[in-house]
PDB file of N, CA, C and O in Angstrom:
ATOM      1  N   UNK A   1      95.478 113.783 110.849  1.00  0.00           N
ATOM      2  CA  UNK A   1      94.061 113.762 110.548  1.00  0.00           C
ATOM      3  C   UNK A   1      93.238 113.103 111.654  1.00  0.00           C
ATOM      4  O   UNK A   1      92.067 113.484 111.663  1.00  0.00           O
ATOM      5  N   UNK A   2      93.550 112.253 112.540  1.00  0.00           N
ATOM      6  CA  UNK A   2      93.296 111.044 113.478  1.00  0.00           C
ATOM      7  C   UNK A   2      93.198 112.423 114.517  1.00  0.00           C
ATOM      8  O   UNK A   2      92.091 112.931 114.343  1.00  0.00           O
ATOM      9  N   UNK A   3      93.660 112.865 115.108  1.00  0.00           N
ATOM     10  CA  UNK A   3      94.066 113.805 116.319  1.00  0.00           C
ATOM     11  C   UNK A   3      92.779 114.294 116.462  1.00  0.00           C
ATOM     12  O   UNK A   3      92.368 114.876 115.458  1.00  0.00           O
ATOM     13  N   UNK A   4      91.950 114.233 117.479  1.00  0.00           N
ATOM     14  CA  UNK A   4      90.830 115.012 118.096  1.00  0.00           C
ATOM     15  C   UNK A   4      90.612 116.301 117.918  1.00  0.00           C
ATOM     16  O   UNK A   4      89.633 117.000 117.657  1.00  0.00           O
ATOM     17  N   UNK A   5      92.371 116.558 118.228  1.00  0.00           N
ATOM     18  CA  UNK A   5      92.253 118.370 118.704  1.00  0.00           C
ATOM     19  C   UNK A   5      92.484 119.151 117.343  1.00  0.00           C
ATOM     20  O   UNK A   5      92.100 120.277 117.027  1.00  0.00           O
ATOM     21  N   UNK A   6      93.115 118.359 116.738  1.00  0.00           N
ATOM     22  CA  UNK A   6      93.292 118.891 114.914  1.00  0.00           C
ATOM     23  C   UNK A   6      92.035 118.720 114.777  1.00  0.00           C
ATOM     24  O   UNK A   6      91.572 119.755 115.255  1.00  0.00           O
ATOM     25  N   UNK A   7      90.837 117.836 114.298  1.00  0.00           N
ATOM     26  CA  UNK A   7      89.958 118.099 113.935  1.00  0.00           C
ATOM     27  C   UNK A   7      89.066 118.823 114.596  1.00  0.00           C
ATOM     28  O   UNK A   7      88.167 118.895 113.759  1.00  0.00           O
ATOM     29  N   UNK A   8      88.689 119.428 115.556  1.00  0.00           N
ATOM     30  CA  UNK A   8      87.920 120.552 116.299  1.00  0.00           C
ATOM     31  C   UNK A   8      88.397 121.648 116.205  1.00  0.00           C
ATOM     32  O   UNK A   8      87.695 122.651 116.072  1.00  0.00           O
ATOM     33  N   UNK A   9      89.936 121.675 116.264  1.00  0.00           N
ATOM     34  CA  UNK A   9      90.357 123.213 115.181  1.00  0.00           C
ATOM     35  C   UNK A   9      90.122 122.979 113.948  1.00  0.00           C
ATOM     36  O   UNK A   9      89.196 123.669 113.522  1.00  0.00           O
ATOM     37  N   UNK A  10      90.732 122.063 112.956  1.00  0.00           N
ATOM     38  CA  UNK A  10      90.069 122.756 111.694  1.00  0.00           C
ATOM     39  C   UNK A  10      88.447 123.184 111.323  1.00  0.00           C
ATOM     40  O   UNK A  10      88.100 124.073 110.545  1.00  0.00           O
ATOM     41  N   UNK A  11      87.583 122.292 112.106  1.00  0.00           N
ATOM     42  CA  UNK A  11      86.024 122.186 111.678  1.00  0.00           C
ATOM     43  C   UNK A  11      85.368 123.150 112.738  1.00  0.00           C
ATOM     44  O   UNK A  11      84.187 123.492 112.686  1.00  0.00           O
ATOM     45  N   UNK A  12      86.327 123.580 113.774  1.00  0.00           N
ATOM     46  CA  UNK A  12      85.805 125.162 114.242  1.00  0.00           C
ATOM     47  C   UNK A  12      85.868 126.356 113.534  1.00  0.00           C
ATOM     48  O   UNK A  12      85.097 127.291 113.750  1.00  0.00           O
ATOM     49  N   UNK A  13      86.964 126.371 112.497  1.00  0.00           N
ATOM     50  CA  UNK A  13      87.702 127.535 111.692  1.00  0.00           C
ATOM     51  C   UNK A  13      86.273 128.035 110.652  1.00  0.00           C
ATOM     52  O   UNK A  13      85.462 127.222 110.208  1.00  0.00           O
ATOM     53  N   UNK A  14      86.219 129.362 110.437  1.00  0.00           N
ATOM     54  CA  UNK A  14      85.167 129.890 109.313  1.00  0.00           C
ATOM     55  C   UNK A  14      85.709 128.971 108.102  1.00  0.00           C
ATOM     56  O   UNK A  14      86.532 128.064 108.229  1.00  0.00           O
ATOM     57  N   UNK A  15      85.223 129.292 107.164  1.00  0.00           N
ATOM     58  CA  UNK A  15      85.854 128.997 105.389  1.00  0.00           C
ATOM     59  C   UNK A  15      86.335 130.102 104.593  1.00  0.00           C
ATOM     60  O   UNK A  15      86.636 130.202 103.404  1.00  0.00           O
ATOM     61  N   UNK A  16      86.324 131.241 105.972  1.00  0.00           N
ATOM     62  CA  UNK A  16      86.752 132.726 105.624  1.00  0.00           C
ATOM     63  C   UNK A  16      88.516 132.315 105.663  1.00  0.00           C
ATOM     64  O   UNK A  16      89.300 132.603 104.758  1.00  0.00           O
ATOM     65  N   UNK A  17      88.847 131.638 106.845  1.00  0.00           N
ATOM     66  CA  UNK A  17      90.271 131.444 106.929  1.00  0.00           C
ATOM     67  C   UNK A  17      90.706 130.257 106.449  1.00  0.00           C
ATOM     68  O   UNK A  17      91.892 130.027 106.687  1.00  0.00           O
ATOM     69  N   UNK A  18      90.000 129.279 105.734  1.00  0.00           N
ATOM     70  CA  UNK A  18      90.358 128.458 105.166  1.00  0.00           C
ATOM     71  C   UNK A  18      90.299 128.699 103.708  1.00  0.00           C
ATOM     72  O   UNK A  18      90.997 127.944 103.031  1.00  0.00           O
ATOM     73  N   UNK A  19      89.471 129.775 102.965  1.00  0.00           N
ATOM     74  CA  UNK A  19      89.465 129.413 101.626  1.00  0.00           C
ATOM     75  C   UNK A  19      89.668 131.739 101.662  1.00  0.00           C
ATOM     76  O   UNK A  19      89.332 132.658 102.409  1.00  0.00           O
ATOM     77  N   UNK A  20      90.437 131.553 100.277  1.00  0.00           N
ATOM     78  CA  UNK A  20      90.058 133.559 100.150  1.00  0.00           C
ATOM     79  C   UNK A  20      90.220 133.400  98.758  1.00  0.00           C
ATOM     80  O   UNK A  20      91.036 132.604  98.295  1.00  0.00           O
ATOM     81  N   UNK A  21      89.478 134.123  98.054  1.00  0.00           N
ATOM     82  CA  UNK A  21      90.112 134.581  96.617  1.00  0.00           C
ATOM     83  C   UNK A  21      90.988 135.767  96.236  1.00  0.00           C
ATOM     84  O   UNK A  21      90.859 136.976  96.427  1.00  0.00           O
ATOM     85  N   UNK A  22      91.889 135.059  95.655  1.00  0.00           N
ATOM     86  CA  UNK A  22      93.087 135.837  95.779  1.00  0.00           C
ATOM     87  C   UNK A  22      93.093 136.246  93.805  1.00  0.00           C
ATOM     88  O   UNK A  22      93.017 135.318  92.999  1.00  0.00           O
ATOM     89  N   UNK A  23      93.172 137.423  93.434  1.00  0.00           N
ATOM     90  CA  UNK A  23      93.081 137.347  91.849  1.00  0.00           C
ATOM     91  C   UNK A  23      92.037 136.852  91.019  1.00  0.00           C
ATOM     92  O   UNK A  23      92.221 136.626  89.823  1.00  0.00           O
ATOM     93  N   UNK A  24      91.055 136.690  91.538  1.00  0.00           N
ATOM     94  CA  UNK A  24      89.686 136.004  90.963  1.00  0.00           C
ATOM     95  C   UNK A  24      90.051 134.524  90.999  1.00  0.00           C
ATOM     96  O   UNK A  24      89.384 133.873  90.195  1.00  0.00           O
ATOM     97  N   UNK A  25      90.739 133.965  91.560  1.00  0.00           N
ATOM     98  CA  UNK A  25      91.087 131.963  92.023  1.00  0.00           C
ATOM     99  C   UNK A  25      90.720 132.216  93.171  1.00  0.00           C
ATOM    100  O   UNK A  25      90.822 133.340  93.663  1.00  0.00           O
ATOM    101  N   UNK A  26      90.240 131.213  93.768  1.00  0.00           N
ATOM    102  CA  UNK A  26      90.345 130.639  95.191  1.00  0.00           C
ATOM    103  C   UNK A  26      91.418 130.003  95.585  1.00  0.00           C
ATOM    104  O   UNK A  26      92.037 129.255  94.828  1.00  0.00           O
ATOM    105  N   UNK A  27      91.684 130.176  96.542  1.00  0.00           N
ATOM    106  CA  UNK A  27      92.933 129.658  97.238  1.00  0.00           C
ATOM    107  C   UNK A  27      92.592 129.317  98.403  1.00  0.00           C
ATOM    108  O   UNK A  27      92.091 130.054  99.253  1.00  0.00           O
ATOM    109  N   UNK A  28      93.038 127.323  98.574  1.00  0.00           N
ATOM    110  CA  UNK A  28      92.579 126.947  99.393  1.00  0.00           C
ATOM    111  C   UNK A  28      93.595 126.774 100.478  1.00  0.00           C
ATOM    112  O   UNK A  28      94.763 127.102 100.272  1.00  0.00           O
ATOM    113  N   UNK A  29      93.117 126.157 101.894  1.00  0.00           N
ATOM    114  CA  UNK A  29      94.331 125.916 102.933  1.00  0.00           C
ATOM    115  C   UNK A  29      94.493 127.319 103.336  1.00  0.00           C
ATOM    116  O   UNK A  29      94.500 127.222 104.563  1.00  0.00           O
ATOM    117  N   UNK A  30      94.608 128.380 103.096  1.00  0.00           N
ATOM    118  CA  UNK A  30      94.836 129.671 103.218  1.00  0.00           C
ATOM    119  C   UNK A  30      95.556 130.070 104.755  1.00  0.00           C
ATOM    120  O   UNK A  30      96.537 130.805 104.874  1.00  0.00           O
ATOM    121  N   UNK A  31      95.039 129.601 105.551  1.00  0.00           N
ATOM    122  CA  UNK A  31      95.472 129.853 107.333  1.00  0.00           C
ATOM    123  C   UNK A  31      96.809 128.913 107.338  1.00  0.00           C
ATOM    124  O   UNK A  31      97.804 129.175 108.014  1.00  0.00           O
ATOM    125  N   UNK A  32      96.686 127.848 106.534  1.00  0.00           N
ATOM    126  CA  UNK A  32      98.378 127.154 106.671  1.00  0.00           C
ATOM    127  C   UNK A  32      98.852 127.405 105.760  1.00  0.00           C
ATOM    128  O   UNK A  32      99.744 126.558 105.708  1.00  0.00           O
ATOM    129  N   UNK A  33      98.959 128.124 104.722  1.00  0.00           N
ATOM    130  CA  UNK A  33      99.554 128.816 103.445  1.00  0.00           C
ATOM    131  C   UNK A  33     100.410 130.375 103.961  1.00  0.00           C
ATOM    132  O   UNK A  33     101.378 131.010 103.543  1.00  0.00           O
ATOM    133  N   UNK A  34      99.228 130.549 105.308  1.00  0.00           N
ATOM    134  CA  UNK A  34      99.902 131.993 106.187  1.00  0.00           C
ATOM    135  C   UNK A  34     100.977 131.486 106.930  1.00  0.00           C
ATOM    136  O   UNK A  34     102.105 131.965 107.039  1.00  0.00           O
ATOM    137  N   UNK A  35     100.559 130.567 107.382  1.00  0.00           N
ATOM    138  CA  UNK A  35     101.488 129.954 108.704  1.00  0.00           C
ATOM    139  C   UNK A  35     102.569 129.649 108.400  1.00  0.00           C
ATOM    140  O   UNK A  35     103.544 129.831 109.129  1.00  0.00           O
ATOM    141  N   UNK A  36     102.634 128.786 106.534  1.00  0.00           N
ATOM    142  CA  UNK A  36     104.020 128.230 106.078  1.00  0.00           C
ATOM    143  C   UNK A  36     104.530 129.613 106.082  1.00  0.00           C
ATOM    144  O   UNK A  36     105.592 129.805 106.675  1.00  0.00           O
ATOM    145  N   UNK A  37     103.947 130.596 105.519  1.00  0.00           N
ATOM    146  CA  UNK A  37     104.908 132.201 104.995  1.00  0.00           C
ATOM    147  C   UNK A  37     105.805 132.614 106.659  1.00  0.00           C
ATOM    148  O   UNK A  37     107.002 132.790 106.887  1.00  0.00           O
ATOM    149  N   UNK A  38     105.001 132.638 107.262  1.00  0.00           N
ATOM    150  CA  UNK A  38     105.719 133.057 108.740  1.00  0.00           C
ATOM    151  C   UNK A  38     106.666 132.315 109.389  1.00  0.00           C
ATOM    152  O   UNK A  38     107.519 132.728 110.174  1.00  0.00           O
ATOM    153  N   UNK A  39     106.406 130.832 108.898  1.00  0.00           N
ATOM    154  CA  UNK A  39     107.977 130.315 109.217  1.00  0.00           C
ATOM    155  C   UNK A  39     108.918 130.319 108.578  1.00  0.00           C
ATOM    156  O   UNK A  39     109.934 129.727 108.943  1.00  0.00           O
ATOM    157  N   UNK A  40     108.834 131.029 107.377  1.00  0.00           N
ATOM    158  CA  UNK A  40     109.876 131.169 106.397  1.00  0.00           C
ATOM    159  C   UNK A  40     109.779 130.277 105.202  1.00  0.00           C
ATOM    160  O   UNK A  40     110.569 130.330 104.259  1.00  0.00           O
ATOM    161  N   UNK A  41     108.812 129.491 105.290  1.00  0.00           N
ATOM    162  CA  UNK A  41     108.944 128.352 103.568  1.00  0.00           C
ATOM    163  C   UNK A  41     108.446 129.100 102.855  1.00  0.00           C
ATOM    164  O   UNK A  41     107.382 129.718 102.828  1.00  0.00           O
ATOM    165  N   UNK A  42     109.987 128.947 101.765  1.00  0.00           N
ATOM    166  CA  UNK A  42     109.777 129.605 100.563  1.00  0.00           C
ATOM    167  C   UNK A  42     108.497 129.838  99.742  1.00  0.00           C
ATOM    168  O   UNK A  42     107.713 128.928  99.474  1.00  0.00           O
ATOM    169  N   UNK A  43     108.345 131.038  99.383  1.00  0.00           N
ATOM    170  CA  UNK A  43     107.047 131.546  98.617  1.00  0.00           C
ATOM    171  C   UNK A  43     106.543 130.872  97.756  1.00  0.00           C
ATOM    172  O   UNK A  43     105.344 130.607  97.672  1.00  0.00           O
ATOM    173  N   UNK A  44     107.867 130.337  96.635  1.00  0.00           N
ATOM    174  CA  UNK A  44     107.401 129.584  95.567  1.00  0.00           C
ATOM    175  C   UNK A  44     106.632 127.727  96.369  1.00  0.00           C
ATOM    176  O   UNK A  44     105.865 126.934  95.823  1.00  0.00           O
ATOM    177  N   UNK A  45     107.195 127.666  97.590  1.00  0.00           N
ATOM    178  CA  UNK A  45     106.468 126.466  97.799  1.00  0.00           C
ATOM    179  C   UNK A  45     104.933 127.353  98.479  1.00  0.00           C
ATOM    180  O   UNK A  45     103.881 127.062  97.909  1.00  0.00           O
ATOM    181  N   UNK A  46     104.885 127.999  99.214  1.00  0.00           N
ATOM    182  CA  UNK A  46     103.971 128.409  99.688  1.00  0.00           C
ATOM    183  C   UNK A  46     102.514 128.288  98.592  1.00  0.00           C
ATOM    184  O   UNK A  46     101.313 128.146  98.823  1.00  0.00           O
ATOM    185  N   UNK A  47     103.191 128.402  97.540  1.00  0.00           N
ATOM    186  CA  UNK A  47     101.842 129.033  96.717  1.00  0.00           C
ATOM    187  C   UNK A  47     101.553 128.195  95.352  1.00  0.00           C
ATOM    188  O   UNK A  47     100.770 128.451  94.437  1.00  0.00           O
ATOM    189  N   UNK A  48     102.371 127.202  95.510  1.00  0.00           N
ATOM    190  CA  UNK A  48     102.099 125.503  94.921  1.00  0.00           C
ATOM    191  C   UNK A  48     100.913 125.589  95.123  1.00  0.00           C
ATOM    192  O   UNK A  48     100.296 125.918  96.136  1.00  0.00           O
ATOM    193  N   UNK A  49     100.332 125.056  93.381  1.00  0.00           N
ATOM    194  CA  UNK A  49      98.724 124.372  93.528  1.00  0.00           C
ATOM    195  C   UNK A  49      99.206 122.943  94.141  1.00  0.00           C
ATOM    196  O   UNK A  49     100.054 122.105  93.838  1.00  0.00           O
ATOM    197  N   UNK A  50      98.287 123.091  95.097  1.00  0.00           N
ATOM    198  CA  UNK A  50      97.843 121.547  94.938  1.00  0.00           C
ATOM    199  C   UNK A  50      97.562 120.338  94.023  1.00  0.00           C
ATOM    200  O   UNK A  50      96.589 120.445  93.276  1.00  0.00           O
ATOM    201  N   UNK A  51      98.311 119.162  93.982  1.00  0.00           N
ATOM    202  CA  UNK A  51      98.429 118.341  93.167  1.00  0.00           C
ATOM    203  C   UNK A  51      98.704 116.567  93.747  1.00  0.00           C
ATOM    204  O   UNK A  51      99.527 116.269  94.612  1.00  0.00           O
ATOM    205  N   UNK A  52      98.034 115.834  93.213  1.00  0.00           N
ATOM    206  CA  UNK A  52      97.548 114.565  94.039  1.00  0.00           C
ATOM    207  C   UNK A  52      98.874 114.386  93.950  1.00  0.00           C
ATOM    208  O   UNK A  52      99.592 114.846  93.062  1.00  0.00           O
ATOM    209  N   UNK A  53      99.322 113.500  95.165  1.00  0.00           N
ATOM    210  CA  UNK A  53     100.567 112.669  95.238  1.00  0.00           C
ATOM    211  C   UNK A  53     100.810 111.636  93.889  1.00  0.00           C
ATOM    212  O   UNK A  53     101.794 111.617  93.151  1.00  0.00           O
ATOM    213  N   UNK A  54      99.846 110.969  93.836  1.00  0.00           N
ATOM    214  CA  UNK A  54     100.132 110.131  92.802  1.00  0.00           C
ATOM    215  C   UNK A  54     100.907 110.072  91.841  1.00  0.00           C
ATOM    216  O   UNK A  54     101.580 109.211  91.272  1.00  0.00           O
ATOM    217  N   UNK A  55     100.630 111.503  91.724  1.00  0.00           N
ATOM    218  CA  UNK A  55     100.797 112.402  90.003  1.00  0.00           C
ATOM    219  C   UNK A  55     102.472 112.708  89.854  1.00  0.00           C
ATOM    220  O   UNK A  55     103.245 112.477  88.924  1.00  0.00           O
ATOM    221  N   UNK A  56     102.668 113.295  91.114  1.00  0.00           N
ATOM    222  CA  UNK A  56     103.621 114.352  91.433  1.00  0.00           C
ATOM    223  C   UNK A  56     104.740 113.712  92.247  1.00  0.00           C
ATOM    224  O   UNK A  56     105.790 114.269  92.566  1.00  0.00           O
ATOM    225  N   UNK A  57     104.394 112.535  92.524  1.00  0.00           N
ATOM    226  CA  UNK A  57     105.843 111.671  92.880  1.00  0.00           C
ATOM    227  C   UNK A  57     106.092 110.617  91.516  1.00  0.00           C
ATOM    228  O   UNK A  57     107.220 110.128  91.456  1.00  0.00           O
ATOM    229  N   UNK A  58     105.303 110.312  90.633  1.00  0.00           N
ATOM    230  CA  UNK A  58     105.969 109.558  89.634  1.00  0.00           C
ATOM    231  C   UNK A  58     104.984 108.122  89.682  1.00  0.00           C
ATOM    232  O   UNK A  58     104.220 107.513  88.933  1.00  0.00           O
ATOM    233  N   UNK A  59     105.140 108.092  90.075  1.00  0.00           N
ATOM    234  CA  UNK A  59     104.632 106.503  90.955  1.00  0.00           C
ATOM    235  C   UNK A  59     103.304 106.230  90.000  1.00  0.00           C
ATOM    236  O   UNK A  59     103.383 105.036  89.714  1.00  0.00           O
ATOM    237  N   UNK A  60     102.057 106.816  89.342  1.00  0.00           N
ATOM    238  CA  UNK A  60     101.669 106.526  88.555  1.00  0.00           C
ATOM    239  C   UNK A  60     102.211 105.679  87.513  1.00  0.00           C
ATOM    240  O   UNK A  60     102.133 104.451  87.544  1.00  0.00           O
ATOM    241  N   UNK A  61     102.884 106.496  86.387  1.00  0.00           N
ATOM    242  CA  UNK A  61     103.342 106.125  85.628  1.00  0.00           C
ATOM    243  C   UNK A  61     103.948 104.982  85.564  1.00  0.00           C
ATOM    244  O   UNK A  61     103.637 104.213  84.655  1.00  0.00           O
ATOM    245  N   UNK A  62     105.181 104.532  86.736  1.00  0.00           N
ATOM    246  CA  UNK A  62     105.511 103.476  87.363  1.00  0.00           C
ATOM    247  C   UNK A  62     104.526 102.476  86.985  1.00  0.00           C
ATOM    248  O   UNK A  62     104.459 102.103  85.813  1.00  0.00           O
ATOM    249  N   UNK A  63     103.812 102.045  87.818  1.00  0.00           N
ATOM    250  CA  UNK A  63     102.691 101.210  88.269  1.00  0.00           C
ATOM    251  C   UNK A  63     102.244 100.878  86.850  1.00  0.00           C
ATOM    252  O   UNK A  63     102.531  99.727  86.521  1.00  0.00           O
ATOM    253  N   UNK A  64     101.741 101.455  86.116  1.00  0.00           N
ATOM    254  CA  UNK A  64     100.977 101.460  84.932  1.00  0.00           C
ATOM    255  C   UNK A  64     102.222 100.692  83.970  1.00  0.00           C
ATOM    256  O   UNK A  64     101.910  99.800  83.181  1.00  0.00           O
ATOM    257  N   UNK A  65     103.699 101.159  84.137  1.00  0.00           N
ATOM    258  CA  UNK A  65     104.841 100.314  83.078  1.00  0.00           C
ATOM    259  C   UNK A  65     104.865  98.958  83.897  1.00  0.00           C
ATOM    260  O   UNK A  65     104.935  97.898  83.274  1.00  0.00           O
ATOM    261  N   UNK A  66     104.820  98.967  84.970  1.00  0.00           N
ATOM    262  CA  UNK A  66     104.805  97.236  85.609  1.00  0.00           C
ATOM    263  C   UNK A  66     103.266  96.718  85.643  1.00  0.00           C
ATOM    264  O   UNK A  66     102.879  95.727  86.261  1.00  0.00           O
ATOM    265  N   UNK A  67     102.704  97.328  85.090  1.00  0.00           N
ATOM    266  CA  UNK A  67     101.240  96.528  85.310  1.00  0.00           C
ATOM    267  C   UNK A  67     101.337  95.903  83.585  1.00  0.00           C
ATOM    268  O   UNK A  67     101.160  94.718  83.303  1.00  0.00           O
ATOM    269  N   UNK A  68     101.545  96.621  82.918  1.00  0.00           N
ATOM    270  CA  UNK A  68     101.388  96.592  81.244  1.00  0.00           C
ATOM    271  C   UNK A  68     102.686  95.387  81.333  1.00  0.00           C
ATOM    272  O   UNK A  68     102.542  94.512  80.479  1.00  0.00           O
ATOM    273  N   UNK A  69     103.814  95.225  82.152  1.00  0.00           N
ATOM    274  CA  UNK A  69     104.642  94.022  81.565  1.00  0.00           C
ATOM    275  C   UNK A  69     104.139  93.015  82.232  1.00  0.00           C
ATOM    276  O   UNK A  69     104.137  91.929  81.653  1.00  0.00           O
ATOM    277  N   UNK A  70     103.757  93.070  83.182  1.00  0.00           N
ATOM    278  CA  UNK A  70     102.806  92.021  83.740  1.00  0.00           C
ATOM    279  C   UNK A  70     102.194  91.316  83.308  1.00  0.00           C
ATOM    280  O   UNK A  70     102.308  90.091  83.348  1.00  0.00           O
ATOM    281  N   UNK A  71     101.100  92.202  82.598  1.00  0.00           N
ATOM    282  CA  UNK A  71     100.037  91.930  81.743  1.00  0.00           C
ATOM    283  C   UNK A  71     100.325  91.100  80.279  1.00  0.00           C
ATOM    284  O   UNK A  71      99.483  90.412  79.703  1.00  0.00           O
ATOM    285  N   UNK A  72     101.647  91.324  79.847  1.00  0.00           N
ATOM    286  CA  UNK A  72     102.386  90.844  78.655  1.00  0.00           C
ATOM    287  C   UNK A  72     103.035  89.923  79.184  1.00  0.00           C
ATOM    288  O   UNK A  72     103.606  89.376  78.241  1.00  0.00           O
ATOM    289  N   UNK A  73     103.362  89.296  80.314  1.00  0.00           N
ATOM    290  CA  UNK A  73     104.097  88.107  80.492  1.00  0.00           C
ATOM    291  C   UNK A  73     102.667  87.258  80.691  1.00  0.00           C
ATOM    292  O   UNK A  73     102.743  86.181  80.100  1.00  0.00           O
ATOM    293  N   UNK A  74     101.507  87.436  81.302  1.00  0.00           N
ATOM    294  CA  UNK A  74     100.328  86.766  81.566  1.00  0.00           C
ATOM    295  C   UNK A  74      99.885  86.343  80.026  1.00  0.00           C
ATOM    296  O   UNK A  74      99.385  85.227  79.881  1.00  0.00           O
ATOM    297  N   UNK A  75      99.992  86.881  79.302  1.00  0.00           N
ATOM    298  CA  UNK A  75      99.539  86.589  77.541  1.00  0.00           C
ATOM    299  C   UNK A  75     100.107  85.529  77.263  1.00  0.00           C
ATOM    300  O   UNK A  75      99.496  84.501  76.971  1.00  0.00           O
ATOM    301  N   UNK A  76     101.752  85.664  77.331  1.00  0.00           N
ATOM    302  CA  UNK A  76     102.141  84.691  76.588  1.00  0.00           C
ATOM    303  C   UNK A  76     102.118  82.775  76.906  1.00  0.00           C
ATOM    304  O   UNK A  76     102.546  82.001  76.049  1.00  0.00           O
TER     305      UNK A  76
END
């Protein structure tokens, strides 16, 4: 994200090659969604919604069971 030259390519790119509707959805990332297909990553990853890290490594949930015993040793 830091890289000069990454950001003057992405913020040169239309929103034609960054965003298309595909099936009446939009589908975003679209030019690196092409790029993963041409190097071969699998389709089913290719075409993963997007989903916050947070969520989707676990680590929420985590946090929230050590915050709540936390919170119950601070009570007593």
């Amino acid at each position: 994200y830091l890289a000069r030259s990454i950001y003057e390519l992405a913020y040169s790119m239309s929103l034609e090659i960054k965003l298309r509707k595909v099936n009446g959805k939009i589908v975003r990332k679209w030019v690196l969604r092409k790029a993963a297909e041409r190097l071969g990553v699998p389709v089913e990853i290719v075409q993963r919604s997007k989903k916050a890290a947070q969520y989707s490594s676990g680590i929420q949930k985590k946090l929230k069971k050590l915050l709540s015993r936390a919170g119950d040793r601070l009570d007593r």
